[in-house]
Structure formats: structure tokens, C-alpha cells
Backbone as XML, in Angstrom:
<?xml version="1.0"?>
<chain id="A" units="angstrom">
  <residue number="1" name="UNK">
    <atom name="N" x="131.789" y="76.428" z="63.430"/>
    <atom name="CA" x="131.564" y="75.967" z="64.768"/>
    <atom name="C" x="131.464" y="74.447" z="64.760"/>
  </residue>
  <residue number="2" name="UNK">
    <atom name="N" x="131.916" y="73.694" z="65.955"/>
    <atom name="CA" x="132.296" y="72.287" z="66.016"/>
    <atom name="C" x="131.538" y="71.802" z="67.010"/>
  </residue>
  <residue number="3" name="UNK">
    <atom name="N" x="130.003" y="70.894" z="66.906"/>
    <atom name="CA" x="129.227" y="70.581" z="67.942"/>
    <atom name="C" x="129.887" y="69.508" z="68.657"/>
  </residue>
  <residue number="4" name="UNK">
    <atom name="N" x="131.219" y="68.901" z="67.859"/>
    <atom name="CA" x="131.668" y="67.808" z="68.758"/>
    <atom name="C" x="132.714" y="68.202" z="69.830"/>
  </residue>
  <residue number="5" name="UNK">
    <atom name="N" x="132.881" y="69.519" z="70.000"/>
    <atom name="CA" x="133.585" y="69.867" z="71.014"/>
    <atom name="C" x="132.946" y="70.409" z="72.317"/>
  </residue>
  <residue number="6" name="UNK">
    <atom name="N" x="133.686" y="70.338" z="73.692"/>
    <atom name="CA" x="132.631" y="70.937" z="74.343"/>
    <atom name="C" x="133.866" y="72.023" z="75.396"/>
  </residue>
  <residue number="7" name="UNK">
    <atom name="N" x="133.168" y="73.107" z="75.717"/>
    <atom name="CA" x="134.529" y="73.638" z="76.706"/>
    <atom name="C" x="134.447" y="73.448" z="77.673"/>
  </residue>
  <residue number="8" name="UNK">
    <atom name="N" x="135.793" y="73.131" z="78.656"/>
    <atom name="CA" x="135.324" y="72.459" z="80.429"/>
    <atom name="C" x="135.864" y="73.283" z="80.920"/>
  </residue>
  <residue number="9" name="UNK">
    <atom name="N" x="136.399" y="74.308" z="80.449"/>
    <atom name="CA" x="137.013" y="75.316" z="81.609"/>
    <atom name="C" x="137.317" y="76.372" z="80.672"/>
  </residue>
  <residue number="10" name="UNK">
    <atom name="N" x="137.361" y="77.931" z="81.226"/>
    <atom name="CA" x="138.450" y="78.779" z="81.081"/>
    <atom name="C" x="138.630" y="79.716" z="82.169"/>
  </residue>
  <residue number="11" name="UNK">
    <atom name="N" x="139.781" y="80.516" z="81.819"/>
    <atom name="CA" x="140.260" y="81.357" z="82.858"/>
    <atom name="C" x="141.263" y="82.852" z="82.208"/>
  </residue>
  <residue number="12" name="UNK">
    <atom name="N" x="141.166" y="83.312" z="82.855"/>
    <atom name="CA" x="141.604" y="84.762" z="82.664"/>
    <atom name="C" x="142.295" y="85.336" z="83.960"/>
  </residue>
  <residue number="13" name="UNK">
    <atom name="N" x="143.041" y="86.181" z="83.737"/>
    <atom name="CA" x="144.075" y="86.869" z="84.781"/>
    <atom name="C" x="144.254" y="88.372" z="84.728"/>
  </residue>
  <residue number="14" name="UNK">
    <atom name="N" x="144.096" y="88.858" z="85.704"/>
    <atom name="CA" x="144.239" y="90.214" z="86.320"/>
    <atom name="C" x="145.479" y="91.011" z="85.768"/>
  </residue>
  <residue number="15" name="UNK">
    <atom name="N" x="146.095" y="91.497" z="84.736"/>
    <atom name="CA" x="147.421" y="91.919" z="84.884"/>
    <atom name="C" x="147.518" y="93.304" z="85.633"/>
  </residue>
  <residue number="16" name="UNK">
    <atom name="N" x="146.964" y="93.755" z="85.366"/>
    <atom name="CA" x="146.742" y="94.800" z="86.315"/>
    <atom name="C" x="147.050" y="94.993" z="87.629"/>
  </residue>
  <residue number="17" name="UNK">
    <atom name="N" x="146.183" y="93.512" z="88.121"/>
    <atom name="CA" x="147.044" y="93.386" z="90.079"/>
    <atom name="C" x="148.060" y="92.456" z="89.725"/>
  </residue>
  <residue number="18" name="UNK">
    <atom name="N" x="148.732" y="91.997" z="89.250"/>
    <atom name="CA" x="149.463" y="91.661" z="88.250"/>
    <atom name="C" x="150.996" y="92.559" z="89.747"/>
  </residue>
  <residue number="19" name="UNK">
    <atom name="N" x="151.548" y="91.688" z="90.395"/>
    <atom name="CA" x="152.752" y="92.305" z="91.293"/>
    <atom name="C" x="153.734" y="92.774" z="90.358"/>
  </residue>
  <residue number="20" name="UNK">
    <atom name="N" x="154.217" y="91.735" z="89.424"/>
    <atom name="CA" x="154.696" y="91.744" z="88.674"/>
    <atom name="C" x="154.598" y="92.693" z="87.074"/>
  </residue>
  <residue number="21" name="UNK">
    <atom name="N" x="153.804" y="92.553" z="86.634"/>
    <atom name="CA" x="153.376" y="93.371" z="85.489"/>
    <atom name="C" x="152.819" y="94.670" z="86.214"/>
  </residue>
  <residue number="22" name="UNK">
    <atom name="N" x="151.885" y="94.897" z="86.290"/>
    <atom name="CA" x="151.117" y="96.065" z="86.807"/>
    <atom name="C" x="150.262" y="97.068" z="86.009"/>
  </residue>
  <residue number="23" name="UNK">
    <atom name="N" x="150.353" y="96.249" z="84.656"/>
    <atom name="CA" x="149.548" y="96.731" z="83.192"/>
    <atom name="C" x="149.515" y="95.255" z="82.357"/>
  </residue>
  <residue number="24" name="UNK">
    <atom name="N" x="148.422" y="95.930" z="81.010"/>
    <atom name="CA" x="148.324" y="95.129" z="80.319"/>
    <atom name="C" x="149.531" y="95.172" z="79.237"/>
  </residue>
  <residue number="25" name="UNK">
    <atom name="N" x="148.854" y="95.843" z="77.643"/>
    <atom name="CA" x="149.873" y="96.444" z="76.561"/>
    <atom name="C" x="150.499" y="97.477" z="76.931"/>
  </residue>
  <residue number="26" name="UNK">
    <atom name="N" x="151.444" y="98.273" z="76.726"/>
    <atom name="CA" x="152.466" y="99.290" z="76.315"/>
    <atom name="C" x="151.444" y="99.869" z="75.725"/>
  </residue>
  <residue number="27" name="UNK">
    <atom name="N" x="151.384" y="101.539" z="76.190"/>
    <atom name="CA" x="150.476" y="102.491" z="75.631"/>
    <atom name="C" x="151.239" y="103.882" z="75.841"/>
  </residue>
  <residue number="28" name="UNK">
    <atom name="N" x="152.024" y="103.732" z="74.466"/>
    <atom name="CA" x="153.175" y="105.042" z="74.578"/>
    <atom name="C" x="152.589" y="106.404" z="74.549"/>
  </residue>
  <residue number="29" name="UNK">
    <atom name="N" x="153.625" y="107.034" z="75.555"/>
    <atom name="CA" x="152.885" y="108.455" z="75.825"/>
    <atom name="C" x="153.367" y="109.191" z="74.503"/>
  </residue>
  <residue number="30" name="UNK">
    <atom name="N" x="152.808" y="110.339" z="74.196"/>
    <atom name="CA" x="152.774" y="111.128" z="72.887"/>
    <atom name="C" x="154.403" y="111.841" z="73.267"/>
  </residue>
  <residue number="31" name="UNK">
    <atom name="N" x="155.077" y="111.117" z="71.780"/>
    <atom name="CA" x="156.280" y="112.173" z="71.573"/>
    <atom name="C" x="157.466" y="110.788" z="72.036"/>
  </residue>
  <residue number="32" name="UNK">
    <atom name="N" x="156.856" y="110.001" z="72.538"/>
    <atom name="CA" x="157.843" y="108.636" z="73.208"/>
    <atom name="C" x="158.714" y="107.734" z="72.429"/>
  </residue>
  <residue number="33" name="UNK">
    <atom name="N" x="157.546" y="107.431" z="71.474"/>
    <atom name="CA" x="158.515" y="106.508" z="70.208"/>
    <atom name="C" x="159.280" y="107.154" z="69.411"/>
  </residue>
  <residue number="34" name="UNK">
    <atom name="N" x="158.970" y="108.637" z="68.837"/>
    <atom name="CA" x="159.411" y="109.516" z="68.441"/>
    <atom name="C" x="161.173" y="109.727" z="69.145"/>
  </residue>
  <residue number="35" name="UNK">
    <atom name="N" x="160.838" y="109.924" z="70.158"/>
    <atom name="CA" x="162.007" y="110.129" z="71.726"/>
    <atom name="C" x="163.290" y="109.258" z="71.060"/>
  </residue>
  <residue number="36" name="UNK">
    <atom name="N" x="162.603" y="107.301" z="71.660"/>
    <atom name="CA" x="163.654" y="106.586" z="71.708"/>
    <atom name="C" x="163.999" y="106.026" z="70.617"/>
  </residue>
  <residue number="37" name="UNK">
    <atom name="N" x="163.164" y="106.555" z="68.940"/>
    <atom name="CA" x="163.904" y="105.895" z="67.899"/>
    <atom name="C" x="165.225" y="106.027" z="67.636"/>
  </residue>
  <residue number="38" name="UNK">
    <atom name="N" x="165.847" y="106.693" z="67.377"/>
    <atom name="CA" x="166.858" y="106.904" z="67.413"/>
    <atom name="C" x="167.777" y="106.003" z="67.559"/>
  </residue>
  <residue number="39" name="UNK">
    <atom name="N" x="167.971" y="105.129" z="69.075"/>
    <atom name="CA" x="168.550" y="104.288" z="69.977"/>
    <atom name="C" x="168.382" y="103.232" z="69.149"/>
  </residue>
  <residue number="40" name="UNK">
    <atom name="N" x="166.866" y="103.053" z="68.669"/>
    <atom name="CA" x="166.487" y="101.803" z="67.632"/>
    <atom name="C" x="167.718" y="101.374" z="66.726"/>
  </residue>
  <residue number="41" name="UNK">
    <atom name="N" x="168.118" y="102.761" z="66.105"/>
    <atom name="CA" x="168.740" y="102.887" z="64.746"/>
    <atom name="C" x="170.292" y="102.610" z="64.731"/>
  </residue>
  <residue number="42" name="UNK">
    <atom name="N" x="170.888" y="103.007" z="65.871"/>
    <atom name="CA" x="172.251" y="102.630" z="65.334"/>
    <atom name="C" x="172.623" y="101.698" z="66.385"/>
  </residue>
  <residue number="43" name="UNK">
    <atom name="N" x="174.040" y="101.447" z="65.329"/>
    <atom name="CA" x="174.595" y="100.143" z="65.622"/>
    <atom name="C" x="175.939" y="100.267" z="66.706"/>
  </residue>
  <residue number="44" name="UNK">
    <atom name="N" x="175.380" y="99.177" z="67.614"/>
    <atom name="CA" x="176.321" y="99.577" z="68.724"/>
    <atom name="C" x="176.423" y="97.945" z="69.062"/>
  </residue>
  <residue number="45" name="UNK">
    <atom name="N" x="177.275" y="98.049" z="70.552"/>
    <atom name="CA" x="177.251" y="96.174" z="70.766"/>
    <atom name="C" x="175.491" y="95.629" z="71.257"/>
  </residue>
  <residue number="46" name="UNK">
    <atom name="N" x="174.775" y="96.274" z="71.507"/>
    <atom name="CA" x="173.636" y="95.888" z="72.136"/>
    <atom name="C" x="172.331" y="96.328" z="72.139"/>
  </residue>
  <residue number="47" name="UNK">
    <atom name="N" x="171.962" y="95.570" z="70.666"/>
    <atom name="CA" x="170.804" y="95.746" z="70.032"/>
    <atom name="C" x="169.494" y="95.055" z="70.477"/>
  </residue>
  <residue number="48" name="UNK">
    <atom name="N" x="168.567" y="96.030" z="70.414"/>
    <atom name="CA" x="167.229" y="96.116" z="71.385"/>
    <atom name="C" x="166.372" y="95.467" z="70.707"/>
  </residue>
  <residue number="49" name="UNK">
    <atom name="N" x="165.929" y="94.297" z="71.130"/>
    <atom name="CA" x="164.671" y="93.230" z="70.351"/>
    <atom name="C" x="163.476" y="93.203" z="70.996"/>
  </residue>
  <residue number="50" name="UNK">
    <atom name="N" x="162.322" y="93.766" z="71.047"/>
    <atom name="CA" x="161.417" y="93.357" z="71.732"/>
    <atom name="C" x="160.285" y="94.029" z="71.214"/>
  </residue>
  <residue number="51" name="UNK">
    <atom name="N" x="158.788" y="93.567" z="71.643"/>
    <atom name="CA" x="157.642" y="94.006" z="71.309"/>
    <atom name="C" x="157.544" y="95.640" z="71.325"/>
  </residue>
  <residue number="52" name="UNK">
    <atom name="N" x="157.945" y="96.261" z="72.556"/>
    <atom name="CA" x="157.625" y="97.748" z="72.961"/>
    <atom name="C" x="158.657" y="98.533" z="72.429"/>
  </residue>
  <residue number="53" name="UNK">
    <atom name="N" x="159.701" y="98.077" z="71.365"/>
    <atom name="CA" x="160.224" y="99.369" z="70.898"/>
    <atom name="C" x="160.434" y="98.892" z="69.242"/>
  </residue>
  <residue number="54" name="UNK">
    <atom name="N" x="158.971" y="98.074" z="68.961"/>
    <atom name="CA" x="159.157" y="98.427" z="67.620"/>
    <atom name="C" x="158.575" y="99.233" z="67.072"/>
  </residue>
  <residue number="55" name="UNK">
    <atom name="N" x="158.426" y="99.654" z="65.668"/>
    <atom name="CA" x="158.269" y="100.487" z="65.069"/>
    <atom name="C" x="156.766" y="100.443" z="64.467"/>
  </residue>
  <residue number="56" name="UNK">
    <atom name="N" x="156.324" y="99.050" z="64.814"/>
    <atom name="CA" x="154.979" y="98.886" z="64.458"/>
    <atom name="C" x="154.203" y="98.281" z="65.084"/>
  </residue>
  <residue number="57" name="UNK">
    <atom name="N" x="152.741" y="98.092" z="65.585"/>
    <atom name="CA" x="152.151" y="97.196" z="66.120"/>
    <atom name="C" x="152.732" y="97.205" z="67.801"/>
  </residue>
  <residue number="58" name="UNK">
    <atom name="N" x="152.910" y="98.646" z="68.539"/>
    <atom name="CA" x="153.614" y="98.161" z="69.350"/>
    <atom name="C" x="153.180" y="97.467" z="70.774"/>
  </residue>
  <residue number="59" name="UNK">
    <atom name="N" x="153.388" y="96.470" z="71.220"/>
    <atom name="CA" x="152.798" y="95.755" z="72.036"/>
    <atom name="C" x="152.068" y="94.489" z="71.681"/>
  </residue>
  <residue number="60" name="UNK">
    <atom name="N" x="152.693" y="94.048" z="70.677"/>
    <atom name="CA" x="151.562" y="93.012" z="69.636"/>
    <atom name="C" x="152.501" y="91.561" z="69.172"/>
  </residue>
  <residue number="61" name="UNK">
    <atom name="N" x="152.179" y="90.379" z="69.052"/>
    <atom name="CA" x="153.461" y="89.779" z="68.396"/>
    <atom name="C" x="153.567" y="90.204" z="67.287"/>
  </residue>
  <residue number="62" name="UNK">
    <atom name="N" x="152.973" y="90.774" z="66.232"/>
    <atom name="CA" x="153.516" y="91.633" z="65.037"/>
    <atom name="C" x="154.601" y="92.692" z="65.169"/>
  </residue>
  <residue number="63" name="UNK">
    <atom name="N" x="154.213" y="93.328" z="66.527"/>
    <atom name="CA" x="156.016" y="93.792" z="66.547"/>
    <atom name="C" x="157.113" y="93.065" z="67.193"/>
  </residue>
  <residue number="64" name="UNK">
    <atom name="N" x="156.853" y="92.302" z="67.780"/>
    <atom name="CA" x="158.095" y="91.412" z="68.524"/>
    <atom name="C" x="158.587" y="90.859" z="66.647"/>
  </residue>
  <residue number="65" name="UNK">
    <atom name="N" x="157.526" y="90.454" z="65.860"/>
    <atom name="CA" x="158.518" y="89.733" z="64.779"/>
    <atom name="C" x="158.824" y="90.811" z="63.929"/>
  </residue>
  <residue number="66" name="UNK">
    <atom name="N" x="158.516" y="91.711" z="63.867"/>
    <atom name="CA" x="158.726" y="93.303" z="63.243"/>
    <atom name="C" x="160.316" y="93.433" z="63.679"/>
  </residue>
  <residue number="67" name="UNK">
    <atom name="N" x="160.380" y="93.560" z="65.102"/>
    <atom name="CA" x="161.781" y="93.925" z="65.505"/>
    <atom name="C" x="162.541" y="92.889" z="65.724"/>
  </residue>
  <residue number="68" name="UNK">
    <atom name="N" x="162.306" y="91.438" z="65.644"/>
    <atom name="CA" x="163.411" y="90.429" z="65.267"/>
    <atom name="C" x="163.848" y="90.748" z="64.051"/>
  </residue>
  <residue number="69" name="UNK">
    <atom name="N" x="163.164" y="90.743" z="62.841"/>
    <atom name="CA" x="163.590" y="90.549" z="61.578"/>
    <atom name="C" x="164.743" y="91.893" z="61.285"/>
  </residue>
  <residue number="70" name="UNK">
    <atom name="N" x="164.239" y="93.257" z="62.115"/>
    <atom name="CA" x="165.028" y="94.411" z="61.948"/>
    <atom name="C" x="166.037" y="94.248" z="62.403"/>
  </residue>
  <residue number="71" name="UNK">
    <atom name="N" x="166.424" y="93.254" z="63.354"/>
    <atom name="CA" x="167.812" y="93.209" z="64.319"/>
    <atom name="C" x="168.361" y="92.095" z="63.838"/>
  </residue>
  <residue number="72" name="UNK">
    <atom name="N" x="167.578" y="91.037" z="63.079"/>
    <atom name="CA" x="168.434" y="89.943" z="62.458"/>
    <atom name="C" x="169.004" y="90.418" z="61.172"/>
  </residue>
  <residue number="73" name="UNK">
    <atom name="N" x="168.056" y="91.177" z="59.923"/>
    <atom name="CA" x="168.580" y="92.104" z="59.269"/>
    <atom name="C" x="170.044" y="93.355" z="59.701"/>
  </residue>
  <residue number="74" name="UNK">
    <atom name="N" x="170.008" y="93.617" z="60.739"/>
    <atom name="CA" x="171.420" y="94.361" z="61.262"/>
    <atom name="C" x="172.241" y="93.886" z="61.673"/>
  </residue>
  <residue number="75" name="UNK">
    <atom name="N" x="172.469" y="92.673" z="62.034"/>
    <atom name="CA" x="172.895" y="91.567" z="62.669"/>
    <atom name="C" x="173.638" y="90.955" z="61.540"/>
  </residue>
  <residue number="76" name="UNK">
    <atom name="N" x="173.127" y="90.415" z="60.061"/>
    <atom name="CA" x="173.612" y="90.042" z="59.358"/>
    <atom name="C" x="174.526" y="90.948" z="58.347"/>
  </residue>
  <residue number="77" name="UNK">
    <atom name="N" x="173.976" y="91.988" z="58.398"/>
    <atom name="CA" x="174.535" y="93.252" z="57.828"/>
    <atom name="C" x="176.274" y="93.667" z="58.413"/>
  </residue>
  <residue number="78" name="UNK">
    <atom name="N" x="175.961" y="93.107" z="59.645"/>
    <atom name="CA" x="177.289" y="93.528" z="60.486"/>
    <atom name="C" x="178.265" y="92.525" z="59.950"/>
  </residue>
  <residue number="79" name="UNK">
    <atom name="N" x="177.677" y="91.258" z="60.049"/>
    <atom name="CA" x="178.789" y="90.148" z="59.917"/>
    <atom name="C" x="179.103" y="90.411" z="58.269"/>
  </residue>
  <residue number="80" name="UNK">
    <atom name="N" x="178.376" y="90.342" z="57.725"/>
    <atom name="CA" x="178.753" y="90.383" z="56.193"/>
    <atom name="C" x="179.761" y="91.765" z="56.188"/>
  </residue>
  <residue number="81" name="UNK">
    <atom name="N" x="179.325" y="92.748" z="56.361"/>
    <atom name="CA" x="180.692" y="93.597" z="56.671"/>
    <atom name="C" x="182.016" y="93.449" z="57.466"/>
  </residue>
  <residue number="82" name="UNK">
    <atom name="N" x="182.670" y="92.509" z="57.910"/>
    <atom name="CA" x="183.523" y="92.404" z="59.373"/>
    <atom name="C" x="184.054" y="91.206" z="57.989"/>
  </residue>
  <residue number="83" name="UNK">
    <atom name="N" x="185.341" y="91.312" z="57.953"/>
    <atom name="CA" x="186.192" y="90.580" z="57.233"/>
    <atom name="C" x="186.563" y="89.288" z="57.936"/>
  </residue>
  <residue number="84" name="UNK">
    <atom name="N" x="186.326" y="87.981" z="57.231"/>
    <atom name="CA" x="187.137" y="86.878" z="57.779"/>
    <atom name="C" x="188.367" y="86.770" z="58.144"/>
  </residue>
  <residue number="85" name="UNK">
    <atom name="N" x="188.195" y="85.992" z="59.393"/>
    <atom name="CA" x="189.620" y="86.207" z="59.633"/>
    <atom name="C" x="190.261" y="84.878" z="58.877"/>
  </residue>
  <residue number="86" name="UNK">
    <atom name="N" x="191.612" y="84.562" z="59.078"/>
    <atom name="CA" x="192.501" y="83.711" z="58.238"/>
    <atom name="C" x="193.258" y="83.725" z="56.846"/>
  </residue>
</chain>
């Protein structure tokens, strides 16, 4: 703890009344992740990056970087397979 600091404000927000959001975290219903893994898994033109459909931590920045690294990992996988052209 730092006595030379002092706090002059904070604030917090509703997500809830939230127009826009209308929740806080992603709180998958039973059988859900199970559901859309699948979709996770193969390779098509339009691969899904985001916090709520990773495989771990979901709703957390541990899965947003969970499912970058999985899609940059497939991502590179693709190109290294796909022959140069020239």
C-alpha cells in the first residue's frame, strides 16, 4: 500500500441496464459449449476469435488470448500448407 497516493474518484456501470449489453459475463447454459465446439474446430473461410467461444476461461481475457493463439495457430497452419505461388 502507497500512502503517497490518494483516490479522487471512482465509478462503476450498470451492465445489466446496459441497452446495449443487457448482461455482464457469458454464463453458458449446460450442454452449449459442448453444442458449438465443433464449429470451433474446423477450417473454413471464417474463423471465430473471441472471449465466449473459447475453450477456456470463458468470458475472461484468458480466453480471448486462449482463442487468438488457437486461430493464429490455424491461421498459420493454413498458409504453411497452401503452396507459393511463382
Amino acid at each position: 500500500m502507497r500512502d503517497d497516493l490518494k483516490v479522487l474518484d471512482v465509478s462503476g456501470h450498470d451492465w445489466m441496464a446496459d441497452p446495449c449489453s443487457q448482461e455482464i459475463w457469458l454464463i453458458q447454459q449446460p450442454g452449449q459449449l459442448t453444442r458449438y465446439h465443433p464449429a470451433q474446430q474446423e477450417i473454413t473461410r471464417v474463423l471465430y476469435l473471441q472471449q465466449d467461444c473459447a475453450n477456456v476461461w470463458v468470458g475472461f481475457i484468458d480466453s480471448a488470448v486462449e482463442s487468438g493463439g488457437c486461430v493464429a495457430r490455424r491461421i498459420r497452419g493454413a498458409l504453411e500448407a497452401t503452396p507459393a505461388n511463382g
